[in-house]
C-alpha positions as MATLAB code, in Angstrom:
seq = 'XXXXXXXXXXXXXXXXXXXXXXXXXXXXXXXXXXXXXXXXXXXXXXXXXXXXXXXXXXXXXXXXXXXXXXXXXXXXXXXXXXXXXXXXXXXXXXXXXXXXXXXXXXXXXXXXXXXXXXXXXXXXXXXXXXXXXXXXXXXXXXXXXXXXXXXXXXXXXXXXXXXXXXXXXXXXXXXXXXXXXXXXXXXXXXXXXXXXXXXXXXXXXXXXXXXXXXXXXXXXXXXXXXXXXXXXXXXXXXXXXXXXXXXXXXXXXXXXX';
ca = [
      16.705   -0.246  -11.955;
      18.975   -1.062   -8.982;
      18.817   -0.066   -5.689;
      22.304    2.367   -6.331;
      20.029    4.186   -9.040;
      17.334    5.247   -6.396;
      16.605    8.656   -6.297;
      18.418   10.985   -4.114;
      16.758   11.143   -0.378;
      13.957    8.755   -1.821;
      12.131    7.564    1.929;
      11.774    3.586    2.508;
       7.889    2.877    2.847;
       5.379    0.167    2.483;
       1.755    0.195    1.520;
      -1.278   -3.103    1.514;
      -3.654   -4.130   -0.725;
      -5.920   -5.435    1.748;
      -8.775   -7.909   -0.604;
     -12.336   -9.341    0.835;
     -14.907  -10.885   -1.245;
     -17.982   -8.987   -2.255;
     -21.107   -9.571   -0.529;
     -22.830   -9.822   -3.980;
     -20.080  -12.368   -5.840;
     -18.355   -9.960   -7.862;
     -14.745   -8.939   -7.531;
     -12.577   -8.751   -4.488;
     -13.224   -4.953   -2.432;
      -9.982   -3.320   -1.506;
      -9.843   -1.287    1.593;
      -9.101    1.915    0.229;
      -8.236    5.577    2.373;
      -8.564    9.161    1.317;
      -6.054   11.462    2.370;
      -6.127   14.598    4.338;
      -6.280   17.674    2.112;
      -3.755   19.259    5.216;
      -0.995   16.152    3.932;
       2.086   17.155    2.115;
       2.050   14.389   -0.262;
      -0.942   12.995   -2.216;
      -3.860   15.894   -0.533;
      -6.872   14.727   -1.053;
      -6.485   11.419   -2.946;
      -7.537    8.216   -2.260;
      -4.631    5.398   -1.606;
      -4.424    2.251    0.047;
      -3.074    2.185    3.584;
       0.783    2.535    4.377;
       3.269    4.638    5.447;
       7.384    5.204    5.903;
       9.207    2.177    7.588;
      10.683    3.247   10.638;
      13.504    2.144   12.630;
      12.098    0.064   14.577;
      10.242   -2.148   11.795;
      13.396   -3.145   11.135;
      13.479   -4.614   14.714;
      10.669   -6.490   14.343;
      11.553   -8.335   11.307;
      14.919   -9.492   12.637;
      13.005  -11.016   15.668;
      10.763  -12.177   13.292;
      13.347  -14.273   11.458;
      14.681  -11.630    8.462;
      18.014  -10.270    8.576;
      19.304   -7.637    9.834;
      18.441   -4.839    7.896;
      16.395   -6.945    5.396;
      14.274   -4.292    3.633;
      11.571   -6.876    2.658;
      10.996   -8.043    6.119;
      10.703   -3.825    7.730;
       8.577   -3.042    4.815;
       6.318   -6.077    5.688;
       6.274   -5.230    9.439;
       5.442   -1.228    8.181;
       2.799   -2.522    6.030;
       0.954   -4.038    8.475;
       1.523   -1.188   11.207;
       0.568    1.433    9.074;
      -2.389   -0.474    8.720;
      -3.540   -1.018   11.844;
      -2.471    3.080   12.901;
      -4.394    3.882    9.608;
      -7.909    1.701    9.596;
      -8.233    0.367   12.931;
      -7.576   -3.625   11.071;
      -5.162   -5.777   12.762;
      -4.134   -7.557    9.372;
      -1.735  -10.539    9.969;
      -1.830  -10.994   13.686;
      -4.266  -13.774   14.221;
      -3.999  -13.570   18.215;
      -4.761  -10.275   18.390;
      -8.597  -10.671   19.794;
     -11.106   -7.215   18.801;
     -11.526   -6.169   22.813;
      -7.986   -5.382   22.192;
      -7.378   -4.172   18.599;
      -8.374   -0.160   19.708;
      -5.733   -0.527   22.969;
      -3.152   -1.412   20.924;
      -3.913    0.849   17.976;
      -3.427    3.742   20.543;
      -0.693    2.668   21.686;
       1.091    2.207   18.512;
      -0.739    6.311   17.702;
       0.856    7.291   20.947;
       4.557    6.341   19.570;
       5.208    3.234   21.587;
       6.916    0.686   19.797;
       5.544   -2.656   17.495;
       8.407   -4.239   19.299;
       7.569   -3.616   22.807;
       4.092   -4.042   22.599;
       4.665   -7.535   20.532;
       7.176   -8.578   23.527;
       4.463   -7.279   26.054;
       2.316   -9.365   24.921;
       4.259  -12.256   24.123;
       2.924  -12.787   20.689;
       4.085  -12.728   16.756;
       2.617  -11.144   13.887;
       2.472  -12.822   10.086;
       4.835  -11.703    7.923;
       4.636  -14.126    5.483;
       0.729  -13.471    5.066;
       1.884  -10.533    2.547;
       2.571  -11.372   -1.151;
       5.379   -8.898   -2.409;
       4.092   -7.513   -6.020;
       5.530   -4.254   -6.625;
       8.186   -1.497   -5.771;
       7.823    1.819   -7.350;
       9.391    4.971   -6.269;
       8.415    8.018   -8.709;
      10.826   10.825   -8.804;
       8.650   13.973   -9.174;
      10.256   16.768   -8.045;
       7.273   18.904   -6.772;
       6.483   15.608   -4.650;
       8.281   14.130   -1.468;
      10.228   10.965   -3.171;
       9.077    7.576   -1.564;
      10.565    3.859   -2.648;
       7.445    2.337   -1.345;
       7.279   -1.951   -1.873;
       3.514   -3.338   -2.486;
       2.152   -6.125   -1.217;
      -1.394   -7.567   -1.045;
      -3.142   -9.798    1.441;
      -6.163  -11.091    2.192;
      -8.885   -9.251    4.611;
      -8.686  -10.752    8.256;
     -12.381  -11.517    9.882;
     -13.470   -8.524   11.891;
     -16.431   -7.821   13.316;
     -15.710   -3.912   14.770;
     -16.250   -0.989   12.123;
     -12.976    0.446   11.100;
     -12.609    3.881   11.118;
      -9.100    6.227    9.867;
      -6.360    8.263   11.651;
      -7.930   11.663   11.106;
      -4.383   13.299   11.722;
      -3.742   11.874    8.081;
      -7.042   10.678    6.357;
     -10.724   11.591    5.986;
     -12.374    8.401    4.904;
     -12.269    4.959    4.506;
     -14.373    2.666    2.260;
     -14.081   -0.562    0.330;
     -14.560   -1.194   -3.490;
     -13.674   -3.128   -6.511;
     -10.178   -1.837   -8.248;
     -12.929   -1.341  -11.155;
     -15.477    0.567   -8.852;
     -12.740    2.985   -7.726;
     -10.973    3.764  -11.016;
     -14.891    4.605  -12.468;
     -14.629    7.106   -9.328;
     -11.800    8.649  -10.028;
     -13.245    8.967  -13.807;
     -16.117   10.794  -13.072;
     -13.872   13.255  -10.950;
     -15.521   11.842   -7.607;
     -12.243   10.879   -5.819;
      -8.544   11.218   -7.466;
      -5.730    8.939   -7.450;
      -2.453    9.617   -8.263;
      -0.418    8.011  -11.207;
       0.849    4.833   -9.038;
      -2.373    3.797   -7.684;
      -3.954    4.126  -10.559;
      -1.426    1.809  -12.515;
      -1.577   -0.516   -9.473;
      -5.664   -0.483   -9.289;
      -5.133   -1.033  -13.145;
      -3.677   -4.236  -12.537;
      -5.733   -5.506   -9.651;
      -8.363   -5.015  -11.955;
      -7.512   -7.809  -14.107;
      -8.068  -10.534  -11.251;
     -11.313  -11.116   -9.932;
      -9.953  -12.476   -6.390;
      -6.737  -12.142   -4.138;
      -6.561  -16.198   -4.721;
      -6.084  -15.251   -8.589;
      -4.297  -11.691   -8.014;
      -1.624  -14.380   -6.185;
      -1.420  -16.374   -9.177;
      -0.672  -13.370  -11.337;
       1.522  -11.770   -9.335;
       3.623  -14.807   -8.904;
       4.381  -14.468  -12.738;
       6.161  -11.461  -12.657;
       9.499  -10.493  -10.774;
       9.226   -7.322   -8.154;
      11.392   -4.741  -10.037;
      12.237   -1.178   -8.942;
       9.803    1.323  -11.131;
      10.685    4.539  -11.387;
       8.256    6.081  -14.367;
      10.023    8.323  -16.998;
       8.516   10.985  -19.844;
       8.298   10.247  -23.254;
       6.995   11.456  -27.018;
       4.270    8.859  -27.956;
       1.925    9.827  -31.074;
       2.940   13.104  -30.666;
       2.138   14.180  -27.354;
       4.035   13.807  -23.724;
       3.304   10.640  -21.931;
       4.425    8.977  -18.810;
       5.586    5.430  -18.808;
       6.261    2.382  -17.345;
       7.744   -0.895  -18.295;
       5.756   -3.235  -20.222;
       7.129   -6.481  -18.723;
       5.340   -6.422  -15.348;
       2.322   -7.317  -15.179;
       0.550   -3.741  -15.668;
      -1.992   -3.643  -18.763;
      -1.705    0.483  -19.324;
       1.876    1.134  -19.298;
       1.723    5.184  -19.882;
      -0.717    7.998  -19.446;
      -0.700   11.533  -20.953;
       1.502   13.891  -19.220;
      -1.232   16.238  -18.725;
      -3.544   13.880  -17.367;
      -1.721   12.509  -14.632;
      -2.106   13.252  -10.729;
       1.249   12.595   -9.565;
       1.530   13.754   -5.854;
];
């Protein structure tokens, strides 16, 4: 789907798949949030940080080298803003020490721009840290409509505890794609149909190194997820040809905002 077949009034945003290793060798943890049951869209269910690109992201990513009005380079810049607003983790800006990672999160809380503070302190972020490996934007009509671009990166050291926004989230934890979909399968956190697909999929690669690799192989194409008869009952799909090994769900089963 192209970008003139977006949904009506669908809202630019950007979300991270930030990967660390396990402590005990096993598959890269994800930083994952759980969202405020006061939020209008996805109440209660755990996602992984992001929000809505803002003006100003867009800004940033022409200074950082993109053009003007790239939406790759704004959705990077939101990505990693969002972040650091959301979890307290400064990911891609090396020269940002810890003594200052709390100063500038409240700032950045407090509505002063990325691009002031950046030219404050005289210093660059990473943009090309992120690895672009999805777009979806579901149209649900009981839902708010975002066209939100993933991307995944790996964790930055850190030695302070992160800790969420609580104007938006109330919790923050890391885990295995496979440790949070058995969650969300024994009812003890929910995800809605997009993270689910995406954890789906992170699942199959046991490190961001590898998850790379993979995502490499597949092109970044708009998803929009439609309904269809399968076997006789109501399902919701995806395409088949990126990358995700479950491509539909049963209509009644899904969470979708």
């Amino acid at each position: 789907m192209s970008d003139s077949h977006l949904p009506a009034g669908a809202l630019p945003a950007a979300t991270l798949v930030i990967m660390r290793p396990s402590a005990d060798g096993g598959p890269d943890e994800i930083l994952m949030v759980k969202r405020s049951q006061t939020m209008a869209f996805a109440a209660g269910a755990v996602v992984f940080p992001g929000g809505r690109i803002d003006p100003d992201d867009y800004l940033v990513a022409r200074q950082h080298g993109f053009a003007d009005g790239d939406p790759d380079g704004a959705a990077r810049v939101a990505a990693l803003r969002e972040t650091l607003e959301e979890t307290g983790l400064a990911v891609g800006w090396p020269t940002l020490g810890e003594r200052d990672v709390e100063e500038v999160r409240r700032a950045l809380l407090g509505e002063t721009l990325l691009s002031d503070i950046l030219a404050a302190r005289a210093e660059r972020i990473a943009l090309d840290a992120l690895v672009p490996f999805a777009r979806w934007c579901p149209n649900f009509k009981e839902a708010r409509t975002f066209d939100t671009r993933f991307y995944a990166v790996a964790a930055p050291p850190h030695g302070h505890e992160l800790s969420v926004d609580e104007a938006e989230h109330s919790h923050i934890f890391w885990a295995s794609a496979h440790a949070t979909l058995d969650m969300a399968d024994r009812g003890d956190v929910s995800v809605i149909f997009p993270t689910r697909r995406n954890l789906e999929r992170l699942g199959q690669q046991p490190s961001f190194s590898r998850f790379t690799q993979h995502a490499g192989q597949f092109p970044v194409r708009l998803i929009t997820p439609w309904i269809e008869e399968r076997d006789g009952s109501t399902h919701l799909c995806i395409p088949d040809d990126l990358g995700y090994p479950v491509t539909s769900e049963p209509f009644e089963r899904v969470r979708r905002g």
